[in-house]
VOPAGU-2260 file (C-alpha; in pm, 1 decimal, decimal comma):
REM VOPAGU-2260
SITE   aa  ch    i         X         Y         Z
SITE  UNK   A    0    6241,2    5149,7     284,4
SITE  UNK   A    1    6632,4    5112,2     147,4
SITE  UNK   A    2    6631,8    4804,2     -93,2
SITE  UNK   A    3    6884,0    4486,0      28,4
SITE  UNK   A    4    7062,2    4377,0    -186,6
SITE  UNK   A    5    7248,8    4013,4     -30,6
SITE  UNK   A    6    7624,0    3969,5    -190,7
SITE  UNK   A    7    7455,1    3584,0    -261,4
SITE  UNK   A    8    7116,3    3419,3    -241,6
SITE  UNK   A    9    7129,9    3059,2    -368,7
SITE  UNK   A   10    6930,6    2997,2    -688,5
SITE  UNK   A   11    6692,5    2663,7    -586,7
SITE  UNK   A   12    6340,4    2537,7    -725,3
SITE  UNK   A   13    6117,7    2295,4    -689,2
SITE  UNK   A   14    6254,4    2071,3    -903,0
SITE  UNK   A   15    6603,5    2034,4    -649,3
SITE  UNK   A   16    6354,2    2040,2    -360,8
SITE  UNK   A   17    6167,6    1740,3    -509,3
SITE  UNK   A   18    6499,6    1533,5    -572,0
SITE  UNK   A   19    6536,7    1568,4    -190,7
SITE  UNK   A   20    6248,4    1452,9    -109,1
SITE  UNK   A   21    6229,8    1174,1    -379,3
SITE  UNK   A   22    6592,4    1083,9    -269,4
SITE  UNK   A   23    6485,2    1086,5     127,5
SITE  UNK   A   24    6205,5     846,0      63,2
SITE  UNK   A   25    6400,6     633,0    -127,0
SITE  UNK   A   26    6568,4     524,4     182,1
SITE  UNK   A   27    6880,1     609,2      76,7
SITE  UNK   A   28    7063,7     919,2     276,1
SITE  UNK   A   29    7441,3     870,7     247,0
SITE  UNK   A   30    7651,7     776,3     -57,4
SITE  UNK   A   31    7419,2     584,9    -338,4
SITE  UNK   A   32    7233,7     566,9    -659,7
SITE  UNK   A   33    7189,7     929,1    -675,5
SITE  UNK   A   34    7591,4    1020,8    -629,8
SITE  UNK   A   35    7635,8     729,4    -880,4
SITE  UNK   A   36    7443,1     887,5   -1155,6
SITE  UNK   A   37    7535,0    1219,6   -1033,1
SITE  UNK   A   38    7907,6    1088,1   -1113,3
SITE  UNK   A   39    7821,5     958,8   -1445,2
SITE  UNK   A   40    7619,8    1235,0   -1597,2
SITE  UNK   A   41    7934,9    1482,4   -1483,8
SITE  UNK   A   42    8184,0    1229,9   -1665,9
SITE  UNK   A   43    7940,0    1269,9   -1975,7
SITE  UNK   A   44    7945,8    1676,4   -1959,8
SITE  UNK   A   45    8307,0    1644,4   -1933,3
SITE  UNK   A   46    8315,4    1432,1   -2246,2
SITE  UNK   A   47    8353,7    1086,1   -2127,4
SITE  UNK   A   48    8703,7    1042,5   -2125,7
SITE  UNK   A   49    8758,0    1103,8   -1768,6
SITE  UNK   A   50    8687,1     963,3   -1414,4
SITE  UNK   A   51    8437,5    1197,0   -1221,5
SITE  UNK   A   52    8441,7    1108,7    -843,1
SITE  UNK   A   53    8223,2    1317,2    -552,7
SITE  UNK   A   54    8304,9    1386,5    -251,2
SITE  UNK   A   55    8187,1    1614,1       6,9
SITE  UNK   A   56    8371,2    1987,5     -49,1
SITE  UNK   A   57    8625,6    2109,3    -303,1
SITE  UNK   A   58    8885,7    2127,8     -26,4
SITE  UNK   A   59    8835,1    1691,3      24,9
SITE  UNK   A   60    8909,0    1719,6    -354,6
SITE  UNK   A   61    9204,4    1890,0    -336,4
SITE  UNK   A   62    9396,1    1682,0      -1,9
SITE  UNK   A   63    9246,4    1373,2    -183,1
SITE  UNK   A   64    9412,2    1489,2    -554,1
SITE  UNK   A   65    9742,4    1567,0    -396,3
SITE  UNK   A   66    9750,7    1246,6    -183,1
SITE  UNK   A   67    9679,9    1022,3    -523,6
SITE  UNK   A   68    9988,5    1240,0    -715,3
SITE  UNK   A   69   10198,0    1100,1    -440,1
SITE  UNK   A   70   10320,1    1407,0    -244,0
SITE  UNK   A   71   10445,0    1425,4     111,7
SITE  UNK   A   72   10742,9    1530,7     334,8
SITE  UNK   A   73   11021,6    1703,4     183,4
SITE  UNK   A   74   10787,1    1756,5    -196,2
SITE  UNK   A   75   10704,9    2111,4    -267,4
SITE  UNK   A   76   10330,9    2244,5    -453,8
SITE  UNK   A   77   10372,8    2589,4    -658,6
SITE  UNK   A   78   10015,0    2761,7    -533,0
SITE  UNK   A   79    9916,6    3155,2    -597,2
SITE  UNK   A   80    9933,7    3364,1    -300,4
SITE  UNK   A   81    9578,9    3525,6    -439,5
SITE  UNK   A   82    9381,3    3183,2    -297,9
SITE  UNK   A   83    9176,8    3071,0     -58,6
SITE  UNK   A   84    9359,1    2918,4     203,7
SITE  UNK   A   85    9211,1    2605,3     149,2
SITE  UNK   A   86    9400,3    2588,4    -184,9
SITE  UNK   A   87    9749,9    2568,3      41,7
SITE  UNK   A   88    9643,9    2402,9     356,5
SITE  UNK   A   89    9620,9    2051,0     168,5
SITE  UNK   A   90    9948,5    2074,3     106,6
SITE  UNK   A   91    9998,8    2116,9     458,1
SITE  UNK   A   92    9774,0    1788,8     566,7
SITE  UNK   A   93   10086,9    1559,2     362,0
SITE  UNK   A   94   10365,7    1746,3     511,2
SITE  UNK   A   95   10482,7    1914,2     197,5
SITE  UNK   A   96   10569,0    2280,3     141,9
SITE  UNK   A   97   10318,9    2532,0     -56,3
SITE  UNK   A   98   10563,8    2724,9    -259,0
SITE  UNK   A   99   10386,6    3089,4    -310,6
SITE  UNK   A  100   10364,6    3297,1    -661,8
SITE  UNK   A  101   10245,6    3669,3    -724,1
SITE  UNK   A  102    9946,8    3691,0    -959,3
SITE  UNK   A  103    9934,7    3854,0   -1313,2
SITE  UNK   A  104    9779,8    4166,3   -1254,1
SITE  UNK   A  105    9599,1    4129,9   -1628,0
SITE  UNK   A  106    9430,2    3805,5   -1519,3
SITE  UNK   A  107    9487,2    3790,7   -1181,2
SITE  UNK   A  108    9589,8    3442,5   -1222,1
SITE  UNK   A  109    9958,8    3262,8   -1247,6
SITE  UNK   A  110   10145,9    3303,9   -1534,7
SITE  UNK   A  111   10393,5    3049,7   -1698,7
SITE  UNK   A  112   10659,9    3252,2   -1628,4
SITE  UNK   A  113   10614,1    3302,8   -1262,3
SITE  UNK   A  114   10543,1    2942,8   -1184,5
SITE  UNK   A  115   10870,0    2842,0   -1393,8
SITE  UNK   A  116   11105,6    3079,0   -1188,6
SITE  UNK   A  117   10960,6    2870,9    -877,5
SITE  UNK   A  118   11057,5    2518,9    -998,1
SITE  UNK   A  119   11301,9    2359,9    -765,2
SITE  UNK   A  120   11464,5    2014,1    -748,5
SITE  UNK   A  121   11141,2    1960,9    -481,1
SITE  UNK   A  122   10871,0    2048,9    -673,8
SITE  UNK   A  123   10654,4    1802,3    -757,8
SITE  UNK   A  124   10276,1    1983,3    -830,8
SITE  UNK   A  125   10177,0    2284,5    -994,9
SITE  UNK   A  126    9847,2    2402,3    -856,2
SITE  UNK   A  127    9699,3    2652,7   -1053,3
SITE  UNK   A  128    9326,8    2834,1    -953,1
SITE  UNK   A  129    9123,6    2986,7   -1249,6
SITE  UNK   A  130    9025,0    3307,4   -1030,2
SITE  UNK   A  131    8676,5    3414,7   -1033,1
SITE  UNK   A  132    8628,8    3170,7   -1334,4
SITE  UNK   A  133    8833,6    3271,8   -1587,7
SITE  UNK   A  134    9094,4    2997,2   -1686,5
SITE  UNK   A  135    9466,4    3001,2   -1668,4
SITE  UNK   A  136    9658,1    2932,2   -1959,8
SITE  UNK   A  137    9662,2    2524,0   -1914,8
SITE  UNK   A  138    9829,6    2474,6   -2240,7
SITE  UNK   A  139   10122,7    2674,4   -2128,4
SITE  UNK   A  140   10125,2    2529,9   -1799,9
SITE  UNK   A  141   10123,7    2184,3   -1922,3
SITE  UNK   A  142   10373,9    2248,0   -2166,8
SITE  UNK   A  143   10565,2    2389,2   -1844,3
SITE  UNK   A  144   10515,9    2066,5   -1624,4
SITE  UNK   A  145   10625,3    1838,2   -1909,1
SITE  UNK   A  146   10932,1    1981,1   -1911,9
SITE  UNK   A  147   11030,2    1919,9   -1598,8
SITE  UNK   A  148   10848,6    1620,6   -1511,0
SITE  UNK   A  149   10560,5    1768,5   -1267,8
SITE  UNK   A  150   10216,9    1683,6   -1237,1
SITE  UNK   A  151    9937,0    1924,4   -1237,3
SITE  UNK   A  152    9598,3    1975,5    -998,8
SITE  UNK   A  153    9405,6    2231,3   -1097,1
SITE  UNK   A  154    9222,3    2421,8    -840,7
SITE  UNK   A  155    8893,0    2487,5   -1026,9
SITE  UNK   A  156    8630,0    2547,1    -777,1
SITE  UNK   A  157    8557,6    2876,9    -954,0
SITE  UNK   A  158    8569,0    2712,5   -1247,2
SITE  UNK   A  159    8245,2    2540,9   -1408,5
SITE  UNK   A  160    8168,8    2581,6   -1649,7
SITE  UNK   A  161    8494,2    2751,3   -1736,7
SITE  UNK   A  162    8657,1    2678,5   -2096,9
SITE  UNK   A  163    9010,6    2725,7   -2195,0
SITE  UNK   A  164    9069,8    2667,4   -2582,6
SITE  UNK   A  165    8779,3    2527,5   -2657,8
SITE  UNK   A  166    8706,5    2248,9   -2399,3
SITE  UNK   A  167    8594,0    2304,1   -2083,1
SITE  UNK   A  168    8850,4    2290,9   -1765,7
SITE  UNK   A  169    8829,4    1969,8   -1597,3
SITE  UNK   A  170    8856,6    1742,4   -1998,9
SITE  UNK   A  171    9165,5    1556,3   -2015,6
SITE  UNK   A  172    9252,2    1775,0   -2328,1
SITE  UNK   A  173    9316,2    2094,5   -2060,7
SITE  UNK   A  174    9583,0    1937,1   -1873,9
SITE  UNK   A  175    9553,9    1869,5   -1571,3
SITE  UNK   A  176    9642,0    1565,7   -1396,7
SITE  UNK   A  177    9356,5    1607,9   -1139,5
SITE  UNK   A  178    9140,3    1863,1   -1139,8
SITE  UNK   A  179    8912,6    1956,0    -803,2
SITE  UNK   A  180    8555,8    2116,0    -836,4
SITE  UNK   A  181    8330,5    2335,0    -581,4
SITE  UNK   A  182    7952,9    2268,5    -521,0
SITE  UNK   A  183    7980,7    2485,9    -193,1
SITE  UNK   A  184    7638,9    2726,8    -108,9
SITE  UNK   A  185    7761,7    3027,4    -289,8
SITE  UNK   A  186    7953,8    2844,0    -666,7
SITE  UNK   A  187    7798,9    2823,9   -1031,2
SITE  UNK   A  188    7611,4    2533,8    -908,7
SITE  UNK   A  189    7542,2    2366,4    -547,6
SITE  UNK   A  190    7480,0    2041,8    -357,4
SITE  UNK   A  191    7512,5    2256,6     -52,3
SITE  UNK   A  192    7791,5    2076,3      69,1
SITE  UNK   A  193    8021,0    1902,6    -198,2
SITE  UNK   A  194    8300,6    1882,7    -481,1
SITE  UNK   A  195    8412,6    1686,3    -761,0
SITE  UNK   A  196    8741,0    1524,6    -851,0
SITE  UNK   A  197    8850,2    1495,6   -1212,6
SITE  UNK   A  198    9124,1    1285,9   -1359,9
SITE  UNK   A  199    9225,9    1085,2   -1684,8
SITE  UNK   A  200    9421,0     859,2   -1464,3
SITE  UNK   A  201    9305,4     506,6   -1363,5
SITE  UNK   A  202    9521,6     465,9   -1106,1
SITE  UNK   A  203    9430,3     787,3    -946,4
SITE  UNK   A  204    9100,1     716,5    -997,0
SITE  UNK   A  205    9130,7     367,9    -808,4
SITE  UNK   A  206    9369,6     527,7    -554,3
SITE  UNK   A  207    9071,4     802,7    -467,7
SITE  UNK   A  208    8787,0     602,3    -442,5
SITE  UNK   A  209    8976,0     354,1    -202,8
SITE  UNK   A  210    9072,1     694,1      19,2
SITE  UNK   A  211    8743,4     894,4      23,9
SITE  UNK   A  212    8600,4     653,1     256,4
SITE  UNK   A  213    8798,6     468,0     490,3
SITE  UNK   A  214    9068,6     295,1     199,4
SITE  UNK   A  215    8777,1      16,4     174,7
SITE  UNK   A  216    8870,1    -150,7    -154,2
SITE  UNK   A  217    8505,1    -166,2    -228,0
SITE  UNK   A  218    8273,3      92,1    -389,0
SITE  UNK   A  219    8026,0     197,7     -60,6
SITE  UNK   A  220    7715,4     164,4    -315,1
SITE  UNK   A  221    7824,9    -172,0    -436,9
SITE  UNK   A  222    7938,1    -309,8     -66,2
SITE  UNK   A  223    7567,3    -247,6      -6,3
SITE  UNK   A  224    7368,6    -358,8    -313,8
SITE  UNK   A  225    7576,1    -656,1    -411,4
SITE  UNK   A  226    7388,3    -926,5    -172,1
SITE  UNK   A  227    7685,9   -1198,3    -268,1
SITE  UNK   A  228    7906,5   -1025,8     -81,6
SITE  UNK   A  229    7803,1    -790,9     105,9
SITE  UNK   A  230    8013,2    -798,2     389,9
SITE  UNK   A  231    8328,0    -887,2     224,8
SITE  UNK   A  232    8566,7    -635,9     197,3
SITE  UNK   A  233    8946,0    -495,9     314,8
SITE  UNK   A  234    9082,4    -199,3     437,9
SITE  UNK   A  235    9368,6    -158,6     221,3
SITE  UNK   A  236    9485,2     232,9     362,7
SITE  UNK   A  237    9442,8     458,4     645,6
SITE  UNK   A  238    9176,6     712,1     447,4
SITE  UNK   A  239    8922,6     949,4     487,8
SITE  UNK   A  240    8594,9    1013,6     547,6
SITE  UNK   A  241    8498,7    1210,4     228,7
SITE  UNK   A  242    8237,2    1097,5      69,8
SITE  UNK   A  243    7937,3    1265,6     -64,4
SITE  UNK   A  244    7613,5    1195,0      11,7
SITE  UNK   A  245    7245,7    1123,0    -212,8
SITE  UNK   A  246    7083,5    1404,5     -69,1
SITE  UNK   A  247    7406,8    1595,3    -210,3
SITE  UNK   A  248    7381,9    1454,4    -544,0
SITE  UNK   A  249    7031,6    1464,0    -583,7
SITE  UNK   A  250    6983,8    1844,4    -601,1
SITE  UNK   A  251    7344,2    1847,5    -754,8
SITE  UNK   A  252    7207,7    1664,4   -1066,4
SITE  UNK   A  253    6925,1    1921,1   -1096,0
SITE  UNK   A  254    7195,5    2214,3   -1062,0
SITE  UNK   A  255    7429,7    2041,9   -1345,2
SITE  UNK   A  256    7172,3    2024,9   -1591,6
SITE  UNK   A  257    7104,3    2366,7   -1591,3
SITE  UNK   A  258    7478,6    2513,3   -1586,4
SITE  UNK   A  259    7517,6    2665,8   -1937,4
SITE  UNK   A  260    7156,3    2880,1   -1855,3
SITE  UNK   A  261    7379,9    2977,2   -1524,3
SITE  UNK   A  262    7691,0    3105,0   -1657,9
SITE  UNK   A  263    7443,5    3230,1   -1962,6
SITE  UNK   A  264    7282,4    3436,8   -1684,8
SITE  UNK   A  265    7588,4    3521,2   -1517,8
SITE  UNK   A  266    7762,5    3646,9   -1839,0
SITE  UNK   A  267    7477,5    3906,8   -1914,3
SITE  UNK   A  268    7505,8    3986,0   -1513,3
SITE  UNK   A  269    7844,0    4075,6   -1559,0
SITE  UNK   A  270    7801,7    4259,4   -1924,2
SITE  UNK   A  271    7543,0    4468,3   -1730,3
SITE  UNK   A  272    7783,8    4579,8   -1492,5
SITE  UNK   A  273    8083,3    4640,6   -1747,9
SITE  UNK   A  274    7883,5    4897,2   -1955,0
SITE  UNK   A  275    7746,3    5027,4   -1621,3
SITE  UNK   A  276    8078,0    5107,8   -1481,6
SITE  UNK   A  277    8273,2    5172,8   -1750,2
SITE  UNK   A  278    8331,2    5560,1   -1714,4
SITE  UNK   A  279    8373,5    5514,5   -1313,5
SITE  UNK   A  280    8737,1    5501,8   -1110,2
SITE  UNK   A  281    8748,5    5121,2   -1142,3
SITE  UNK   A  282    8935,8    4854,4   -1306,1
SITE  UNK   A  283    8714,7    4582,9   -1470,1
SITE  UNK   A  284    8728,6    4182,6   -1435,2
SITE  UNK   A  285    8952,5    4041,9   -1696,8
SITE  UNK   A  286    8731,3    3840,5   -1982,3
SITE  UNK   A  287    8850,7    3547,5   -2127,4
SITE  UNK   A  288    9129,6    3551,4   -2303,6
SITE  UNK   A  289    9046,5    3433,6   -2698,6
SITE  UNK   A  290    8906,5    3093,9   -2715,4
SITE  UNK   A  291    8806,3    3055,7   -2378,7
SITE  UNK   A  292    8510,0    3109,2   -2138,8
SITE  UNK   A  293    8465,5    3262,9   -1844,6
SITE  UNK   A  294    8225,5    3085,3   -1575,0
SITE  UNK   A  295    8166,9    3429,6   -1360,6
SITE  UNK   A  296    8160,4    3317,9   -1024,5
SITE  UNK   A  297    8241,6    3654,8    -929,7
SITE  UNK   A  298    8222,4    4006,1   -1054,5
SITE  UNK   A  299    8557,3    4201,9    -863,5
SITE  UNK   A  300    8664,4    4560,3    -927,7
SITE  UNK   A  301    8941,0    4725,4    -805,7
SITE  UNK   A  302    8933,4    5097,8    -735,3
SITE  UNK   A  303    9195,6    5343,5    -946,6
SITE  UNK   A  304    9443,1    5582,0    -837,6
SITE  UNK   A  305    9189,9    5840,4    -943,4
SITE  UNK   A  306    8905,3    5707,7    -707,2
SITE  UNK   A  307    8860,4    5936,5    -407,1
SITE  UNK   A  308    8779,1    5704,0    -122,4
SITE  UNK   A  309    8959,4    5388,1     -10,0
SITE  UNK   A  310    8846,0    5037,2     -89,9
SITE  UNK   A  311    8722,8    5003,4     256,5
SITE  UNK   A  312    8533,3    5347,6     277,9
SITE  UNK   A  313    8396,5    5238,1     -79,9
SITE  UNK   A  314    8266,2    4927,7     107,1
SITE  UNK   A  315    8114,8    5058,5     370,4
SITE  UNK   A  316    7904,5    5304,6     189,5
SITE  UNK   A  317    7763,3    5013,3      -2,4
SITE  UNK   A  318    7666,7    4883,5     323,4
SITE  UNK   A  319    7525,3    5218,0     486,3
SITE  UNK   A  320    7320,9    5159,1     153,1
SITE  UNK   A  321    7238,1    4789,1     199,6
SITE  UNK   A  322    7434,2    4623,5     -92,8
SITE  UNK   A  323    7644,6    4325,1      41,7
SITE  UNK   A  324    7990,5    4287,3     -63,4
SITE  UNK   A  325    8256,7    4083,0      13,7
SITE  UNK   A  326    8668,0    4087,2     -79,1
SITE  UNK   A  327    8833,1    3756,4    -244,2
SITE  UNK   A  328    9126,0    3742,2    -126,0
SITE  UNK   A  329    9373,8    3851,8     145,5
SITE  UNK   A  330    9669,1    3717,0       2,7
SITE  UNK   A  331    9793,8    3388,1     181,6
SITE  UNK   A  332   10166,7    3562,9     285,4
SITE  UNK   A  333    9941,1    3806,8     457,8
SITE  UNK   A  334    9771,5    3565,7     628,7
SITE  UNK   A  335    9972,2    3486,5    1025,6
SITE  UNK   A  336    9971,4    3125,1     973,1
SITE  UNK   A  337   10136,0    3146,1     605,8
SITE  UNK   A  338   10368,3    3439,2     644,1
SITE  UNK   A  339   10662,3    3239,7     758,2
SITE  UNK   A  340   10650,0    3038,9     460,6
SITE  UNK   A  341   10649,1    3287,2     218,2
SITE  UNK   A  342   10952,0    3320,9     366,3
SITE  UNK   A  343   11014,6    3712,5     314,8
SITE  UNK   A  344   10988,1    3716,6     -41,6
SITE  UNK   A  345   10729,1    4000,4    -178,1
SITE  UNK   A  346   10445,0    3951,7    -378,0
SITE  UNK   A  347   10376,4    4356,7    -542,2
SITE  UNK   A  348   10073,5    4286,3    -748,8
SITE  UNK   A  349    9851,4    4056,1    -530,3
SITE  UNK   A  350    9945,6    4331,2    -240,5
SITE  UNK   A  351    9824,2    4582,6    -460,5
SITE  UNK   A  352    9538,5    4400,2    -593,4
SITE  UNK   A  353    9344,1    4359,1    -214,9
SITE  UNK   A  354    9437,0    4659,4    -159,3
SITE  UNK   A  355    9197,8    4787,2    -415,0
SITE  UNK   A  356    8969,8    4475,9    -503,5
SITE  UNK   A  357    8592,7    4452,3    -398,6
SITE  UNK   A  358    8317,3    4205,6    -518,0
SITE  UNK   A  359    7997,3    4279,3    -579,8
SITE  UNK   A  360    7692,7    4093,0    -542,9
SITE  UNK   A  361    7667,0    3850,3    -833,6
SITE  UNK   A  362    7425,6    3537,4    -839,7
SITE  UNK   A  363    7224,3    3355,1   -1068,2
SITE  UNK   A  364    6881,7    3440,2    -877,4
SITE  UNK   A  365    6987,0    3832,0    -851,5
SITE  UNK   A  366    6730,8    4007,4   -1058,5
SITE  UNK   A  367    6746,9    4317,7   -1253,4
SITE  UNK   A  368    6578,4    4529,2   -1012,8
SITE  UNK   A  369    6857,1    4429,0    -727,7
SITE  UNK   A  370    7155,5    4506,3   -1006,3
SITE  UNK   A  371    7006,9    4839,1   -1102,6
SITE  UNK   A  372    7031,9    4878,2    -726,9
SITE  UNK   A  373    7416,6    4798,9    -713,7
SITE  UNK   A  374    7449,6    4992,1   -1034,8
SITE  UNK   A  375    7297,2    5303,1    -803,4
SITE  UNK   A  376    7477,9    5303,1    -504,4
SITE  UNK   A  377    7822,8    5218,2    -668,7
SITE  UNK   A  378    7779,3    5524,8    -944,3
SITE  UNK   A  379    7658,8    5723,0    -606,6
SITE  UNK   A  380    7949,8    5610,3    -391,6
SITE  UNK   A  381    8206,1    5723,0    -616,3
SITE  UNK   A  382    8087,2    5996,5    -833,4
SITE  UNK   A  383    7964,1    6153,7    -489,0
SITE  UNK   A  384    8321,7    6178,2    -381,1
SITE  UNK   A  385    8386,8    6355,6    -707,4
SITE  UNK   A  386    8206,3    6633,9    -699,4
């Protein structure tokens, strides 16, 4: 029988089961003492000298980050075409315009350069994403916003724990103005459902935790444990409904404790496959640049001019052999709801980048026996074609 290999299988014990449960019987099910301590003890990792607020995906993260920096109609947000779409469509929820840059194809990331050739008299947020995990260059790209007055929100649901010069993304020494986390199924960590937002700001802070549920001017957890005043509070905005919940946080503080043994177990993943593939038709991840740390969400290669096959006839071999795969991304101007506002310009390396890129089955529960699989059927797939 062929051995499966899944493209992700979440990595869950008992101990995450039994926070559930603990949580469920506690009585609480919705936003508590578990997402309050699940705040703190992510404020602590990041070194104390932020505001850590959770809310129920990345993408709530993002709308809510963009909201607090004050953009709407008429504002522009610089984003990388080589996103998820999620990454532009907040933008789109406050009326503004996403404002679309190529990718570096040595990092696959935005670069300094391309992001300053974008500035307008209508920007007002740079947005960049640390692709796969491996972090931008912040200290240019703060260097770049200070000059012309622009906040930054970093996209970093890839991202945890990712370090750039030292510190991890997400510390107020990296920065960012806001910074938005992933706890989605298939990230370094999980609550299933969920995300982080980041910021050195009070008044963002304040601003956020009034719109992630309703723009009540009350902290839920308090509005129910304080019995003085329980009933007593305003509605101060029209907000959202983003909050996260205990059972969330619960298995999310189980996850977070255990992050540097992830991307520990990632990193050696992804060495495996580097000295693996190193004499194939591919192009490797990019590492970290010096100083930094790559999280390794995901492990991508892009096939070489010298490859015989096609990305998508490379994929479906893997399949025919039962390793799961999957591409990240199709860049956004592709996409028929974002074309028009790319509005005609090109974007040569991201277009040449999908064109080649696959990503291979990476995951903190993957053992070694299901990697020496991939290993197999990727050295069959293209040295196969070869001969």
């Amino acid at each position: 029988m062929t051995q499966k290999v899944p493209f992700f299988r979440p990595s869950l014990g008992e101990k995450e089961i039994a926070a559930v449960v603990k949580s469920l019987r506690s009585g609480w099910l919705t936003t508590g003492p578990q997402t309050s301590a699940f705040e703190a003890e992510f404020r602590a990792l990041m070194g104390d000298t932020v505001h850590a607020i959770a809310v129920n995906s990345a993408t709530a993260a993002l709308h809510l980050g963009l909201e607090a920096l004050g953009v709407g109609p008429g504002d522009e947000v610089i984003v990388p075409t080589m996103t998820f779409t999620a990454t532009a469509e907040v933008i789109r929820y406050l009326g503004a315009m996403p404002v679309f840059v190529d990718m570096d194809p040595a990092t696959i990331c935005v670069e300094v350069e391309a992001v300053a050739a974008a500035i307008t008299s209508r920007t007002k947020v740079i947005m960049p994403v640390h692709f796969a995990g491996r972090a931008c260059n912040m200290t240019g790209l703060r260097a770049l916003a200070d000059d012309h007055g622009l906040r930054i929100l970093d996209d970093a649901a890839h991202a945890l724990p990712t370090r750039h010069a030292g510190a991890l993304i997400g510390a107020a020494v990296n920065g960012a103005d806001v910074t938005a986390f992933s706890f989605y199924a298939n990230k370094t960590m999980t609550t299933g459902e969920g995300g982080m937002l980041v910021t050195g700001c009070d008044e963002i802070a304040d601003r956020v935790r009034k719109m992630r549920l309703h723009g009540i001017d009350r902290d839920v957890f308090d509005r129910f444990t304080n019995l003085r005043a329980s009933w007593a509070y305003d509605v101060v905005e029209a907000g959202y409904k983003y909050n996260m919940t205990d059972l969330a946080a619960a298995m999310g503080r189980v996850q977070l404790n255990q992050i540097d043994d992830f991307q520990a177990t990632r990193a050696a993943i992804a060495a495996r496959y580097d000295a693996a593939f190193a004499d194939l038709p591919l192009t490797l991840p990019p590492h970290a640049a010096i100083g930094d740390e790559h999280s390794w969400h995901l492990y991508i290669v892009q096939l070489t001019d010298d490859a015989l096959l096609t990305r998508d006839v490379f994929i479906t071999r893997l399949q025919e052999a039962g390793v799961a795969t999957s591409v990240h991304y199709r860049p956004l101007h592709q996409m028929t709801y974002w074309k028009p506002m790319a509005g005609g310009r090109t974007f040569p390396a991201a277009d040449a980048y999908f064109a080649r890129c696959v990503s291979l089955p990476m995951f903190m529960a993957m053992t070694e026996t299901e990697q020496a699989r991939v290993i197999k059927v990727v050295r069959e797939a293209l040295e196969g074609e070869a001969k």
